[in-house]
N, C-alpha and C positions, 0 to 999 in steps of 0.2 A: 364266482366273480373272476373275469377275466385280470390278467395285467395290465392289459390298457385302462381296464376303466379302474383297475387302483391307482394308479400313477394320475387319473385325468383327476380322480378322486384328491389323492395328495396334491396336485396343481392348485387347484380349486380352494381346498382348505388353507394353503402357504398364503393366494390372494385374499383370499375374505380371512383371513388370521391379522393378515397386517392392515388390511385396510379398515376393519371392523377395530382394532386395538386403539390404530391412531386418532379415530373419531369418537372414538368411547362409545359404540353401537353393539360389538359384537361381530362374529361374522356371520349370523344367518343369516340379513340379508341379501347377500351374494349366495350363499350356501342352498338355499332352500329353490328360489326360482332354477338355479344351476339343476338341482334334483329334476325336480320338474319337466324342466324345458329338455335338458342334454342327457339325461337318462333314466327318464318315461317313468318316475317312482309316484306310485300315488299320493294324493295332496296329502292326507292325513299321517302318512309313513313319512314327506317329508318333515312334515310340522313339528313331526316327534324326534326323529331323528336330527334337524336341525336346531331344536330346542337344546339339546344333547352338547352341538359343537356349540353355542351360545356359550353354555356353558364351561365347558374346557378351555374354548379361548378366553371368558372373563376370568378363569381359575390363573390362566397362562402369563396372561395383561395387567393381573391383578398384586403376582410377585414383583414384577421389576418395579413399577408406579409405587410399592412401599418403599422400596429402597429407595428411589429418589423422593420422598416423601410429600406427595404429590396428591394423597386422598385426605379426603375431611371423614373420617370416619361416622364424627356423631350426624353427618348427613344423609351419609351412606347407608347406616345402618337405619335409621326412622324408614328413610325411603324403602329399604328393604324389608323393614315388617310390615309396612302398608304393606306392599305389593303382592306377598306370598296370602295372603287371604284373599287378594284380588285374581293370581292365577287358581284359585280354583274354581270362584265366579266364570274365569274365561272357558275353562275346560266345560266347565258346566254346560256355557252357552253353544259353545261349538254341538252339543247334544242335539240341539233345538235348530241349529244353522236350515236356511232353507232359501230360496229363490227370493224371498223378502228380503233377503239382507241383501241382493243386489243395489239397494240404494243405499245402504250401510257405506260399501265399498267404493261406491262414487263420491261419496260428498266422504272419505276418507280421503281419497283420491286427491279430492280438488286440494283439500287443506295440507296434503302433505307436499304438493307442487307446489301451492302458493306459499307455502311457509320455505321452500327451498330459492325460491326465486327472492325471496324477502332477503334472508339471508347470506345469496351469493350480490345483490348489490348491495348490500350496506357495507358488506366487508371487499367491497371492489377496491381496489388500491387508490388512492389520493393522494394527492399531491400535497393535501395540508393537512400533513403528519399530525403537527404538535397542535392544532385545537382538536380532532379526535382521540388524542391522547389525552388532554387534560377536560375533553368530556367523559371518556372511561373512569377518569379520576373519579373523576365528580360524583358519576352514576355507583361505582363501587359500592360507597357511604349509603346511600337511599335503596335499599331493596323494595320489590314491588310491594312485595307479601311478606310476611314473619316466618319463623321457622316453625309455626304447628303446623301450614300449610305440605309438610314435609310427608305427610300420614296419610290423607288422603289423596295427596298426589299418587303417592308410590301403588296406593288400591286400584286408580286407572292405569298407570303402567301394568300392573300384572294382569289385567283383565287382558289388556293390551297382546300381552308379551304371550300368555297360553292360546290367545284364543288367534292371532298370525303365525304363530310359531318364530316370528324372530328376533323376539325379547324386545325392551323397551329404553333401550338410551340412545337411538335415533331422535327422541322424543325429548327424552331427559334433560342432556346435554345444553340442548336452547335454553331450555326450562330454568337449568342452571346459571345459564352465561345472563339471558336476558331479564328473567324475572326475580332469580337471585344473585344476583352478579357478580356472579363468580366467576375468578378467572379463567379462562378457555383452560388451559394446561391441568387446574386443580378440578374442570368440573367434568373433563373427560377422564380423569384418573377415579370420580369418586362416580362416577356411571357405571365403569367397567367393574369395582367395587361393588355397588348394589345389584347389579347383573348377578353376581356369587351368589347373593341372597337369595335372591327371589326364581333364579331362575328354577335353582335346585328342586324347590316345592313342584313347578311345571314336567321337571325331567321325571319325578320319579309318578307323577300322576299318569305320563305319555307312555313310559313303561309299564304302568297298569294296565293302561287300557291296549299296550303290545304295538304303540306305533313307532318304534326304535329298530330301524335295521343296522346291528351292528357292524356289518361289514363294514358298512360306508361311514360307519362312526370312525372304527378302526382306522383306516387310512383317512380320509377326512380330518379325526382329531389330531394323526399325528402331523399333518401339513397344519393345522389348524394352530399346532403348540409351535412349530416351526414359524409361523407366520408371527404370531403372538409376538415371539424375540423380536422380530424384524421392527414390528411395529413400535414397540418399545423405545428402541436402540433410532428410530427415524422419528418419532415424536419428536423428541430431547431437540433434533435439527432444524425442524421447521417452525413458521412463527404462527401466533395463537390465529390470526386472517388467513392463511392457509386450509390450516387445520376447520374453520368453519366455511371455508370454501368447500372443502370436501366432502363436509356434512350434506351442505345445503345441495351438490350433484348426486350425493347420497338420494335425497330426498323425493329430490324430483325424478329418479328412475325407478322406487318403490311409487310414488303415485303413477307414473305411466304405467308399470306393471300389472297395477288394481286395476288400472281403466279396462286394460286387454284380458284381465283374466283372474 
């Protein structure tokens, strides 16, 4: 491996470190199209290998968010034993993957744009502050779903998270804010928490089956742990409509992504 392509590798990792932290996503997905598209790594090598910085950044993301004590653990942690029985359903399925799941990826596709577009206008800025404030009140108290919901949630996250390679609180997050309403700040801190979990079961399945090129973990992770701090230390700054502004552009560039490929 050259020095340019470690240093484009550490660039890469610093951007998807922070921006994956602050939305409670992760950074594969900026990490893994980047493989892809800017240096020709095959899909499965990146899936595994970007599973990998998932998890180093959620490991990264996941100290400073205790300190500011900022995760629900008993959330965290259900979510996270769903999900690790659910990546190994994913890994499974990726076996099977074939030209039929071309429709898998579009109608992914469509839901993952439309739910980004839902997202960046609701939280558009307005001008009448104080009645969507005292409708957040309101909504807090009424959750959609109970907390068993927590379990089988977490099973479609990992199916999710092995079988794209780049984990699942892109997904979460909403899940959290919207269906259980939880605060933006408390449900990106407890995202990036269940990410630890579940992802782990995926990384060491990917390294089974040998799709981890470490080089690019190597420099990748350490921009990735670099990025992590940043995201951290910029969360604490911005306000909880920002941060699901970000999500929802999130959103709609992994559905464009699916469309083309």
């Amino acid at each position: 491996m050259t020095i340019t392509t470690s240093v484009a590798l550490l660039i890469t990792g610093i951007l998807a470190g922070s921006y994956g932290t602050v939305v409670g996503a992760g950074g594969g997905f900026i990490f893994v199209p980047a493989l892809l598209l800017f240096f020709n790594m095959k899909p499965a090598l990146a899936a595994g290998s970007g599973l990998v910085i998932v998890l180093i950044n959620a490991l990264s993301g996941v100290t400073g968010y205790a300190k500011q004590n900022r995760i629900d653990y008993k959330a965290g942690i259900q979510i996270g034993m769903g999900a690790i029985p659910g990546s190994f359903i994913g890994v499974w399925l990726l076996q099977f993957q074939s030209s039929q799941s071309t429709a898998f990826f579009w109608i992914f596709a469509t839901t993952l744009i439309s739910l980004g577009i839902f997202l960046f206008i609701k939280n558009f800025p307005s001008k009448n502050k104080s009645k969507i404030a005292q409708e957040t009140k309101q909504n807090a108290a009424h959750p959609i779903l109970s907390n068993k919901w927590f379990l089988p949630i977490g099973v479609f996250l990992g199916i999710l998270s092995s079988y794209l390679g780049i984990g699942g609180g892109w997904l979460l997050v909403p899940i959290l804010i919207y269906i259980f309403r939880f605060p933006t700040h408390i449900a990106t801190a407890t995202s990036i928490f269940s990410l630890c979990l579940y992802t782990s079961t995926g990384v060491l399945l990917q390294i089974f089956y040998d799709h981890v090129n470490w080089l690019t973990v190597l420099w990748g992770g350490l921009g990735i742990i670099i990025g992590a701090y940043i995201g951290v230390r910029i969360s604490k700054k911005i306000s909880s409509k920002v941060i699901i502004q970000m999500l929802s552009i999130l959103l709609i560039v992994m559905g464009v992504r699916l469309y083309f490929g």
